[in-house]
C-alpha positions in Angstrom: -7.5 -12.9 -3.1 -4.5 -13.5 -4.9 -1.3 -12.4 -6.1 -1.5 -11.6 -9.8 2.3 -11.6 -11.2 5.5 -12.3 -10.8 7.6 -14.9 -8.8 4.7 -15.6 -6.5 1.9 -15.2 -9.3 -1.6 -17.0 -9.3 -0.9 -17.2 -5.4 -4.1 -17.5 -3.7 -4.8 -16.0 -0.1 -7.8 -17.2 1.7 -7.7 -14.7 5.2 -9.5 -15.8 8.0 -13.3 -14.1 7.8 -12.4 -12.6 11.4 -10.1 -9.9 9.6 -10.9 -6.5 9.4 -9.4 -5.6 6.3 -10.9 -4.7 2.8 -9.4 -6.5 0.0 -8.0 -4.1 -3.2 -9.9 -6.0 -6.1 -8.0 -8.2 -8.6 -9.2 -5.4 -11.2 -7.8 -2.3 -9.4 -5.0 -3.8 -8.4 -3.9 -5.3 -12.0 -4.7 -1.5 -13.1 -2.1 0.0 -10.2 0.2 -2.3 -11.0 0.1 -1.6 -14.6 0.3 2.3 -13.8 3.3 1.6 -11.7 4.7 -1.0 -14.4 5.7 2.1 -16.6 7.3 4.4 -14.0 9.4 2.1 -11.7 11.9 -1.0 -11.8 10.8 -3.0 -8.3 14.0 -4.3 -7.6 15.1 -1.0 -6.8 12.4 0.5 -5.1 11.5 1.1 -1.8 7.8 1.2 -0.7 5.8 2.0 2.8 2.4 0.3 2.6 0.3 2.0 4.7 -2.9 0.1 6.7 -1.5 -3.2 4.9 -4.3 -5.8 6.2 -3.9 -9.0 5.3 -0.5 -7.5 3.2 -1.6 -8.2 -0.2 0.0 -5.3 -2.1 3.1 -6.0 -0.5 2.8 -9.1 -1.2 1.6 -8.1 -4.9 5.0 -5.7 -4.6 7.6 -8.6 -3.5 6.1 -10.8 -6.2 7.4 -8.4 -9.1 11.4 -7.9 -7.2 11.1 -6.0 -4.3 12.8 -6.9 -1.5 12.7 -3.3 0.8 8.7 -3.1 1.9 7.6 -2.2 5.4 4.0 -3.3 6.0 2.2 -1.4 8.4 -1.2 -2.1 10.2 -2.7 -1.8 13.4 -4.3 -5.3 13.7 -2.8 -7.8 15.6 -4.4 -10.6 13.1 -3.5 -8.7 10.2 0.3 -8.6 11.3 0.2 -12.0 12.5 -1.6 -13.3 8.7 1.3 -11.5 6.5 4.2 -12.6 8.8 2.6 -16.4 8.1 2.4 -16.1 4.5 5.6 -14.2 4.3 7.2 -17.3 6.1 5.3 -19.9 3.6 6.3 -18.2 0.9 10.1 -17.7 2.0 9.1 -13.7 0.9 12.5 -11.6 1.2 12.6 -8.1 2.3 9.1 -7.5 3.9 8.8 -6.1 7.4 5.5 -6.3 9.1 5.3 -3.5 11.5 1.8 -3.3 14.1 1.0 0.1 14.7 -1.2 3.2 14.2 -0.3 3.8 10.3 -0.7 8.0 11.4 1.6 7.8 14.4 4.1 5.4 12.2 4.2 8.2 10.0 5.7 10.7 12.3 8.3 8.4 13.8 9.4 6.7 10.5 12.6 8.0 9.8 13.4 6.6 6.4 12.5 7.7 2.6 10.8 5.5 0.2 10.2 5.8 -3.7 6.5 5.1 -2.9 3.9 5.0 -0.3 0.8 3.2 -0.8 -2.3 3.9 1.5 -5.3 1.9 1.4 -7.1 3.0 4.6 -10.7 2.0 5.7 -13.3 3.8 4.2 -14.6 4.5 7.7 -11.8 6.7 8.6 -12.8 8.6 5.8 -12.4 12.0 7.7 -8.9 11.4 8.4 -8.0 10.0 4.7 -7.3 13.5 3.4 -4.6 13.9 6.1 -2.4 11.2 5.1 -0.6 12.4 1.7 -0.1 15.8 3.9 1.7 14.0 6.8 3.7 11.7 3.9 5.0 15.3 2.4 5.0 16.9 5.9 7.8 14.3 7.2 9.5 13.7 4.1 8.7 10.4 3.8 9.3 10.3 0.0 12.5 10.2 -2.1 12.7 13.2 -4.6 10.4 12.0 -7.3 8.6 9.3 -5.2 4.7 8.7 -5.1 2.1 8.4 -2.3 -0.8 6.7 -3.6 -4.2 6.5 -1.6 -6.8 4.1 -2.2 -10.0 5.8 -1.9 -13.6 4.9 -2.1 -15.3 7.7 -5.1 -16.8 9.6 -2.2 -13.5 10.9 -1.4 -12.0 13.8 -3.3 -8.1 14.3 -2.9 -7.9 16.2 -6.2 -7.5 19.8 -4.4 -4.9 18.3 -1.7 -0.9 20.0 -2.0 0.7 17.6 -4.4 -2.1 16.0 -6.2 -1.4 14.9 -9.7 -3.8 12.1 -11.1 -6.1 9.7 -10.3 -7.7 6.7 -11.9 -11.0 5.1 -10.9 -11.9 1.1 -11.3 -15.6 1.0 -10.2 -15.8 2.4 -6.9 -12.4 2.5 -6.1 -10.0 5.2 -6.9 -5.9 5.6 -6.3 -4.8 8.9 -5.9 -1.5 9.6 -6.9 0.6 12.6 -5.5 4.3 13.4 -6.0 6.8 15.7 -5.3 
């Protein structure tokens, strides 16, 4: 794993193997990025990344200017990983947070210009609930993104504020906006 641009590009990440977490590929995540490259300037976003595991896309997100990221995961590991590489790297503006991404989402009083989910596929139930409890609590900024990470088993593209997807290999992003 690594982090592919910016201040902290060509980073590489080598997470303990007793992590649950399931990396976003190099490829999908140079494609997100690129997607998001168009629409936003980083230094003046905020972003709520949702079951962050080893906190790569936040990582990936502080990398290219942003310094306002909350990091949320439920694994104590996970937590513990990111706040270690946010403190070798000197990485401003990134708040771990350990808890239930669902329950943080009902208790998070803030708005974002995007929220990134990446849940794990075995949840995959529950995955269509998250965009709907990001809109349901007003989690977004007027004009702000939630973007899931979805293996292509999943199918968002009926869900309330759907607008586009894009797939690399077996791994899609769902995008939905206000």
């Amino acid at each position: 794993m690594r982090i592919i641009s910016g201040k902290y590009g060509g980073h590489r990440f080598h997470p303990p193997k007793n992590l649950p977490y399931r990396p976003t590929t190099d490829i999908a995540k140079s494609g997100l990025f690129n997607i998001l490259n168009n629409h936003w300037d980083y230094d003046q976003i905020s972003v709520l990344d949702l079951f962050s595991g080893t906190g790569m896309v936040s990582l990936e997100f502080a990398s290219r200017g942003c310094e306002d990221i909350t990091s949320v995961d439920l694994n104590f590991g996970c937590v513990k990983y990111l706040k270690d590489n946010i403190k070798k790297l000197d990485v401003p503006g990134v708040k771990p947070i350990k808890s239930d991404a669902f329950k943080f989402i009902s208790k998070f009083k803030k708005q974002v210009d995007i929220v990134f989910a990446s849940p794990p596929y075995a949840i995959e139930k529950d995955i269509p609930s998250i965009a709907d409890l990001v809109f349901e609590h007003n989690i977004l900024k007027p004009e702000g993104w939630c973007i899931v990470e979805t293996n292509d088993l999943v199918i968002l593209d009926d869900k309330p504020y759907f607008s586009f997807k894009r797939n690399y290999g077996s791994t899609v992003f769902n995008f939905f906006e206000w």
